[in-house]
Backbone as CSV, one residue per row, in Angstrom:
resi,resn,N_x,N_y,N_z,CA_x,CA_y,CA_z,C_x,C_y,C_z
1,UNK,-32.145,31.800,-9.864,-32.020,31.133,-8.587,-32.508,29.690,-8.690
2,UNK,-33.692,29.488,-9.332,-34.114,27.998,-9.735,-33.362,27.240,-10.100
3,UNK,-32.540,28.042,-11.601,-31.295,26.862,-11.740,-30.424,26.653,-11.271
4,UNK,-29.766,27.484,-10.397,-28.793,27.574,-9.275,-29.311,26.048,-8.870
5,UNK,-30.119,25.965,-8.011,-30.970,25.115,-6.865,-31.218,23.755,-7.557
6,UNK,-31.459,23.927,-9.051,-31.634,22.602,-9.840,-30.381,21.982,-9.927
7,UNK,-29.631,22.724,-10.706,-28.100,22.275,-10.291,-27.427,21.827,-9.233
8,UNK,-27.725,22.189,-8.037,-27.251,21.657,-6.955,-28.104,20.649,-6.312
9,UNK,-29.256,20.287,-6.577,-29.865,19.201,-6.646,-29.573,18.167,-7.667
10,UNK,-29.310,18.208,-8.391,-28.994,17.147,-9.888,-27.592,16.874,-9.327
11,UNK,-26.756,17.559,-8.806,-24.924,17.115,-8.167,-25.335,16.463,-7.415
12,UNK,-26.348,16.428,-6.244,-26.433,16.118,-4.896,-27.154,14.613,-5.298
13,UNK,-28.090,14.468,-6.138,-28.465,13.164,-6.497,-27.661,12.175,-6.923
14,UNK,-26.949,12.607,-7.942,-25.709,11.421,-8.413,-24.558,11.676,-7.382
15,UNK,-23.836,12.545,-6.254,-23.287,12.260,-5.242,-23.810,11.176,-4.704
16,UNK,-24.685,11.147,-4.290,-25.674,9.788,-3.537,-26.051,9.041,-3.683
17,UNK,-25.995,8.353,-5.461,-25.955,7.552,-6.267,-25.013,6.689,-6.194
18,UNK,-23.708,7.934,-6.305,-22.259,7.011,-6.287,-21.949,6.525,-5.411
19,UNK,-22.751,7.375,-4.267,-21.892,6.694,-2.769,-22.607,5.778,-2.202
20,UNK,-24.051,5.573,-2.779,-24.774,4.513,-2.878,-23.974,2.921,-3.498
21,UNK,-23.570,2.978,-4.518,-23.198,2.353,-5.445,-21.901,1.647,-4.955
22,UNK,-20.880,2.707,-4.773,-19.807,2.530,-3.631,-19.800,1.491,-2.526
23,UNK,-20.849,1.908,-1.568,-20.890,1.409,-0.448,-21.565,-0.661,-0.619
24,UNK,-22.266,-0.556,-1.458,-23.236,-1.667,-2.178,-21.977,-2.113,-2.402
25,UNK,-20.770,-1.931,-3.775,-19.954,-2.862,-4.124,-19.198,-3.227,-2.606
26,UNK,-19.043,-2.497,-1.983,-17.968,-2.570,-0.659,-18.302,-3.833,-0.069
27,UNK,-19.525,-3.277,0.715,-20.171,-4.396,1.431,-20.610,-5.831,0.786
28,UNK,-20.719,-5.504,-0.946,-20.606,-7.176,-0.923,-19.507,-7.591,-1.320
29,UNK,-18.697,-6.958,-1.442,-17.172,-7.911,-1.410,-16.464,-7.957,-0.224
30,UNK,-16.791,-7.060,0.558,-15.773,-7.412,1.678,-16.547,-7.579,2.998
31,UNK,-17.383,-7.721,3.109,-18.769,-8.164,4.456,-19.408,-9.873,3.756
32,UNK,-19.192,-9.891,2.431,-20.283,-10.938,1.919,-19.703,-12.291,2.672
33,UNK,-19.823,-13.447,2.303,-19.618,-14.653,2.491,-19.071,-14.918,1.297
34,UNK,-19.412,-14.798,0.163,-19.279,-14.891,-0.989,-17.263,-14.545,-1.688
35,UNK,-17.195,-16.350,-2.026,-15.594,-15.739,-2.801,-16.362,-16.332,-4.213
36,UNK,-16.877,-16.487,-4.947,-16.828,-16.026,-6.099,-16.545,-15.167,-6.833
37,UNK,-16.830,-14.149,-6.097,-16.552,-12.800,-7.162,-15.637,-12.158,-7.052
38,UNK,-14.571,-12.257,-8.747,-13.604,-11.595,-7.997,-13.565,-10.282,-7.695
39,UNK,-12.325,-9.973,-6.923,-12.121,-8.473,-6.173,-12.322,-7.430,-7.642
40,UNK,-11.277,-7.265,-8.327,-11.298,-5.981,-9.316,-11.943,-5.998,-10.657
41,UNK,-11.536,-5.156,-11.581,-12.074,-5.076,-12.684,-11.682,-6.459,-13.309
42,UNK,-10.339,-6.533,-13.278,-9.213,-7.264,-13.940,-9.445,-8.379,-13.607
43,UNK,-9.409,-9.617,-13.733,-9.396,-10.964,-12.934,-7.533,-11.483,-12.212
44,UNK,-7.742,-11.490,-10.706,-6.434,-12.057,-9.940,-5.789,-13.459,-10.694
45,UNK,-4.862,-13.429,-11.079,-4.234,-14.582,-12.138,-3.302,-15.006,-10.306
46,UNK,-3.513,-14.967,-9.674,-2.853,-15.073,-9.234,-0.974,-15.165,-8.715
47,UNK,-0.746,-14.555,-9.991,0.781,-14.623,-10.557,1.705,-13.552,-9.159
48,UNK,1.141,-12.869,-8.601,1.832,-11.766,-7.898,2.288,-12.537,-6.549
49,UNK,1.261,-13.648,-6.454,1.094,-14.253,-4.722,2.321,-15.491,-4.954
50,UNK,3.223,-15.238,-3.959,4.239,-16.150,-3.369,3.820,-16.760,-2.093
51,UNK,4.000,-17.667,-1.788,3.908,-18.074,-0.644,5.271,-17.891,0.284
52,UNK,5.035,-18.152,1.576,6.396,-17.281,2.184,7.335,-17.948,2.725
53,UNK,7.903,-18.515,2.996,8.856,-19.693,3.820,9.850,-18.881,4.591
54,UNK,10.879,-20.036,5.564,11.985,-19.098,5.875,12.984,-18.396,5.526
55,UNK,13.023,-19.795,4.050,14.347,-19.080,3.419,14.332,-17.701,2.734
56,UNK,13.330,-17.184,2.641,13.197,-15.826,1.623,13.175,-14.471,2.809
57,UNK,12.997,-14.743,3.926,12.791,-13.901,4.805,14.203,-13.118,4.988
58,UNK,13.899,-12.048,5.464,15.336,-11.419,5.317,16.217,-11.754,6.789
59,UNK,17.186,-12.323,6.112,18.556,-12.488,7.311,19.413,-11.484,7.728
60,UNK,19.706,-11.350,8.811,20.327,-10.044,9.339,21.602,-10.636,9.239
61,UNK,22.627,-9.376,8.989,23.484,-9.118,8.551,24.593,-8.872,9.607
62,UNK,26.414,-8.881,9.697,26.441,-8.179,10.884,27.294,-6.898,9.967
63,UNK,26.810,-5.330,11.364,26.955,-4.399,10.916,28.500,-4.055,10.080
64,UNK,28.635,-3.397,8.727,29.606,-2.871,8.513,30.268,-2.271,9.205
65,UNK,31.550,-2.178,8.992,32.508,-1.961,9.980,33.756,-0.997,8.771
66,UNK,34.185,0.096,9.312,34.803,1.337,8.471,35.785,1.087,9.104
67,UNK,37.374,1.017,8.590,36.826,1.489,6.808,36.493,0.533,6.093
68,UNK,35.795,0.497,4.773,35.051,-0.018,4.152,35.408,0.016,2.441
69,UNK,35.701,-0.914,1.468,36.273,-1.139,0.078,34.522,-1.422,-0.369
70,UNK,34.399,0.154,-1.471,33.195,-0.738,-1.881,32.960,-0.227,-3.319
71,UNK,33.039,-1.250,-4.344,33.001,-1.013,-5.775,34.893,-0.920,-6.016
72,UNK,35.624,-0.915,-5.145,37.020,-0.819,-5.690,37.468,0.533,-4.713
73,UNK,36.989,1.604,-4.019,36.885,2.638,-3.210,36.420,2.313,-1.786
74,UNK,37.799,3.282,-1.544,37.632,3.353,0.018,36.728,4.763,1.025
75,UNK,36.019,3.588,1.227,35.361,4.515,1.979,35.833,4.579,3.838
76,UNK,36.517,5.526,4.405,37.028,5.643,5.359,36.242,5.559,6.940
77,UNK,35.245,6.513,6.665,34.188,7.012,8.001,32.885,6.685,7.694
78,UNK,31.873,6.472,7.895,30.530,6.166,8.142,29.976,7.842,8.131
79,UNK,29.261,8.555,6.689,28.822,9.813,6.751,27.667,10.017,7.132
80,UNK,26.709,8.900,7.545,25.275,9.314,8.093,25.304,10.048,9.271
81,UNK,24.129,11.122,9.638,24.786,12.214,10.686,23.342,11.453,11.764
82,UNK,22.427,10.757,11.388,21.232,10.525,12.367,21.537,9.334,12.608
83,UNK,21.356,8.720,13.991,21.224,7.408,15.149,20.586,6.423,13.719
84,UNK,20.958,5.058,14.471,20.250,4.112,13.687,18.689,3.793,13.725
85,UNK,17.530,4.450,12.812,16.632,4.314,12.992,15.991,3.358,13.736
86,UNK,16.302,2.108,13.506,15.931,1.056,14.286,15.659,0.795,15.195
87,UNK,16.870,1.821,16.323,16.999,1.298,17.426,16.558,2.569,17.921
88,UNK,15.567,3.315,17.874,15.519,4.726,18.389,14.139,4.532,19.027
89,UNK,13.981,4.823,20.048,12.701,4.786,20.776,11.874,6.323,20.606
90,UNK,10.751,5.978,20.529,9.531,7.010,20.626,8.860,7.286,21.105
């Protein structure tokens, strides 16, 4: 029964360690003042970040209209059986 109880004390300490540890990195990266440090393991090269303008934004289209030539094939009827998501209220 002791080691039962030791064991579940020795889990319960490093549970509370980690979530110690956890909460410490959290709060100083995302409560701190501090941008020095970066976010992950990895260092942000920044390569992923675009900046956004109008031209890249997506332009609406007007709806296809059936029948429809597509790849060289005719497609006759429109087979989707559900409303246009878009416009469906909830």
């Amino acid at each position: 029964m002791d080691m039962v109880l030791t064991i579940i004390a020795v889990l319960g300490l490093g549970a509370l360690l980690i979530s110690v540890v956890i909460f410490t990195v959290a709060a100083r990266r995302y409560v701190s003042e501090d941008d020095s440090e970066p976010l992950g393991l990895v260092a942000d090269s920044g390569r992923d970040y675009r900046p956004r303008n109008r031209e890249d934004r997506r332009q609406s289209r007007p709806p296809v209209m059936f029948p429809i030539t597509v790849d060289g094939e005719l497609i006759p009827q429109d087979r989707r059986q559900r409303p246009d998501r878009r416009h469906h209220s909830r």
